[in-house]
N, C-alpha and C positions, 0 to 999 in steps of 0.2 A: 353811430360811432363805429370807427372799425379796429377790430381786436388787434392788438398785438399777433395772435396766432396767425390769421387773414394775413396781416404784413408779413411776417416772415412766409409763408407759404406763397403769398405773390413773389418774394423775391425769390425763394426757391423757383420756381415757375420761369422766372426770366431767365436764371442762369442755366436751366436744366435746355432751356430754349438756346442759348448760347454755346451750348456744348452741341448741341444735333445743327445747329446751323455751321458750325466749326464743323461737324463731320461731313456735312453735303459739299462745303468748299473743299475738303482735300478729296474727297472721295477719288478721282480719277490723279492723283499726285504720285509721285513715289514713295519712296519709305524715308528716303532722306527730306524731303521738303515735308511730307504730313508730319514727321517726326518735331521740326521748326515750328510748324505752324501752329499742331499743338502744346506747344512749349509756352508757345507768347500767346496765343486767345485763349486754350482748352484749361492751364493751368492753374492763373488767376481765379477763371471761375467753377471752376473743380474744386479747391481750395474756400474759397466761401461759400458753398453750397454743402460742403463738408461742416465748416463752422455751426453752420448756419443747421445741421441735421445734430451734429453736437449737443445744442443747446448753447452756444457760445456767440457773442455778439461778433457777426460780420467784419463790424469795424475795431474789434480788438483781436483779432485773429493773426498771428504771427505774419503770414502771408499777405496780407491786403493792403500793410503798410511799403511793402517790395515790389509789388507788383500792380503796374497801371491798368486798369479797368479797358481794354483790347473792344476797339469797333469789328465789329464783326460783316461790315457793309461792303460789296465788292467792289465798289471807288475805292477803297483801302487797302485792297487787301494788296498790292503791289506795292505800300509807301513803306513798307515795314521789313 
């Protein structure tokens, strides 16, 4: 059976991965587009991984209801 703790630390995990893969895409960006880009992927999941170190559930976290969960895959990263 896997614990409650285990779940929340995997999802920490994903989003902590989600923010370092957001920084390898701007890396070579300016300050005006890294600044965009982490607006719309780096912030959502900045934001529940905050919650989520809280103690507060993910999905009741002011921000998660505002903001769309951001693919982070480079087929995307131009639709946005």
């Amino acid at each position: 059976m896997v614990s409650h703790t285990s779940i929340l630390a995997e999802r920490a995990l994903k989003l902590s991965c989600v923010l370092y893969d957001v920084e390898r895409e701007v890396k070579k960006m300016d300050g005006q587009q890294r600044l965009r880009i982490r607006q719309i992927k780096s912030r959502p999941a900045a934001n529940l991984l905050h919650a989520i170190v809280d103690g507060q559930p993910a999905e009741t976290h002011p921000m998660a209801a505002r903001q769309p969960r951001p693919s982070t895959t480079a087929s995307n990263a131009g639709r946005r």
